[in-house]
C-alpha positions in Angstrom: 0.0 0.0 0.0 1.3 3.0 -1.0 1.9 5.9 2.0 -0.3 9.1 1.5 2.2 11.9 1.9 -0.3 14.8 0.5 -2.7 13.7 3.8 0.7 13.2 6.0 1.6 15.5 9.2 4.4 16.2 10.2 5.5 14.9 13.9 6.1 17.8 16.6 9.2 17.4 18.6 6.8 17.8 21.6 8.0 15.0 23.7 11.2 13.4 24.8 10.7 10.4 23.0 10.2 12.5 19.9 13.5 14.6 20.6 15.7 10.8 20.9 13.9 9.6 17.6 15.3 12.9 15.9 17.9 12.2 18.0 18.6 8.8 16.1 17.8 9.7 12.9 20.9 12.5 13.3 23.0 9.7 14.7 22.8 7.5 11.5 23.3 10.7 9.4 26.7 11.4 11.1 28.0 7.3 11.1 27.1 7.6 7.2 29.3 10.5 6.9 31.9 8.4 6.8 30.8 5.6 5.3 32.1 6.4 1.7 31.6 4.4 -1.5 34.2 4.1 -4.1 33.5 3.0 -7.5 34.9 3.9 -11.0 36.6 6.9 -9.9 33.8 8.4 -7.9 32.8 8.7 -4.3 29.6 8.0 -3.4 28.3 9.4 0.4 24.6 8.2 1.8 24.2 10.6 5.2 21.3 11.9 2.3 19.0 9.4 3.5 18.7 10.6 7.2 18.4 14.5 6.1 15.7 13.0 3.3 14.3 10.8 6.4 13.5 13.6 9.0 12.3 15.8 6.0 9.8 13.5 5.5 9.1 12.9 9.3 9.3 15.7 10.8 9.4 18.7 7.7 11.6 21.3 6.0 12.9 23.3 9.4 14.0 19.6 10.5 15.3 18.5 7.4 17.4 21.7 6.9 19.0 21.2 10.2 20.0 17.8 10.0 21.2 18.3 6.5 23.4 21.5 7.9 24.7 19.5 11.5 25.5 15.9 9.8 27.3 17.7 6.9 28.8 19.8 9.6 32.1 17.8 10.2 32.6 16.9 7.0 32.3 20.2 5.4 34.9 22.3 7.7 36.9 19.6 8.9 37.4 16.8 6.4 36.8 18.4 2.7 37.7 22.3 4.0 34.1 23.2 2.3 31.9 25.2 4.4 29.4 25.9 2.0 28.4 22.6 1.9 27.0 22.6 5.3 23.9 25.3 3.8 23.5 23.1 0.5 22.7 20.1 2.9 20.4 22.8 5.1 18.9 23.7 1.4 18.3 20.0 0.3 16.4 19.2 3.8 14.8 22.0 3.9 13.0 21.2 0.0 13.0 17.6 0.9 10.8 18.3 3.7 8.4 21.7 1.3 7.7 19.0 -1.3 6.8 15.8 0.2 3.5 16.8 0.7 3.3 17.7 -2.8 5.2 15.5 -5.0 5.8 12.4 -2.7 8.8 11.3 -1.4 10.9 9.7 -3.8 10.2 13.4 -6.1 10.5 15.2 -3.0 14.3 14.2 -3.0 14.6 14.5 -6.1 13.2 17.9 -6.4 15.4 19.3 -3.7 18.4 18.4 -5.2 17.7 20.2 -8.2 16.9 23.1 -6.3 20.3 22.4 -4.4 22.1 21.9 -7.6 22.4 25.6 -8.8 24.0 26.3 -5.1 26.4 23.5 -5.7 27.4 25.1 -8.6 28.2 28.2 -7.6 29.6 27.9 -4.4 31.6 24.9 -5.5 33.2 26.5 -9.0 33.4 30.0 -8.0 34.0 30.2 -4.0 36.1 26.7 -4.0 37.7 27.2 -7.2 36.9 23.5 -7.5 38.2 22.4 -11.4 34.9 21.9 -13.8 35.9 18.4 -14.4 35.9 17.5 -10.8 32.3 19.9 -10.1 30.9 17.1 -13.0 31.9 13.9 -11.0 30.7 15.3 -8.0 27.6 16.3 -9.4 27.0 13.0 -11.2 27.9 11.2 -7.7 25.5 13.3 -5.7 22.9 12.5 -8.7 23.2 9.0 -8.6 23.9 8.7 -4.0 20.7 10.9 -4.0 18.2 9.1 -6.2 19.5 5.9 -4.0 18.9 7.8 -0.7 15.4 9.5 -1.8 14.5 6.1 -2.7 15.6 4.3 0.4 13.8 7.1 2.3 10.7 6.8 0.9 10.4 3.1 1.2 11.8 3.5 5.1 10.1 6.9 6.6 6.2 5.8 5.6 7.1 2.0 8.0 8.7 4.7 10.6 5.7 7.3 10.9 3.4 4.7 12.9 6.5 3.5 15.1 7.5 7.2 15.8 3.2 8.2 16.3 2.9 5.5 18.7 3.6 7.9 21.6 1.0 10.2 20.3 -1.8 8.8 20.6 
């Protein structure tokens, strides 16, 4: 059966319980940090899934913050790329804005092409980062993305009655 995202509220952080399952979902975001895929010449990261996972869960405000604190680390102290820490904040945050409209496998979707431009900018212009290069990371985050949107759309509608539980 297929979830019903356009009837779908979003959960309130108004309890404890609440706060720990955020709390978890930011905790798999940071261990797939640094879980990194190589193959053919590209690097594939999947923290995407828990910032497309609370977007989903709990909306766009919580989406943007994981997608800014789990690309936190990474961003200043492993790839020297602070921008990358708001282009996470900007793919949560339009994860979480078209969920209710598009679904959530072309909620994902739809918020990395918003994202995208960002990328761009930041990445070629700011970084300096060589074209070549801005293409393989592009074409990584294309490909880790449509994975994670799709994992997160399959995992978030089995976690919204686990997570409302409490509510009730």
């Amino acid at each position: 059966m297929k979830y019903a995202w356009k009837n779908h509220e979003f959960l309130k952080m108004g309890s404890f319980g609440m706060v720990c399952a955020y709390s978890l979902i930011l905790l798999l975001g940071f261990a797939l940090t640094f879980a990194v895929v190589p193959y053919s010449g590209f690097a594939f990261h999947f923290f995407q899934l828990s910032i497309f996972i609370s977007a989903l869960l709990f909306g766009p405000f919580a989406g943007a913050l994981t997608g800014a604190l789990v690309s936190s680390y990474n961003g200043i102290f492993v790839i020297h790329n602070p921008y990358i820490i708001l282009g996470n904040a900007i793919l949560g945050f339009g994860a979480g804005y078209f969920a209710k409209r598009l679904g959530a496998f072309w909620a994902g979707i739809a918020a990395f092409a918003v994202q995208l431009p960002y990328l761009i900018i930041t990445d070629f212009y700011l970084v300096h980062m060589p074209m070549a290069v801005l293409q393989n990371v592009v074409i990584a985050l294309l490909v880790a993305n449509v994975i994670c949107a799709l994992l997160a759309s399959r995992i978030a509608p089995m976690l919204v009655p686990l997570f409302s539980a409490g509510r009730r």
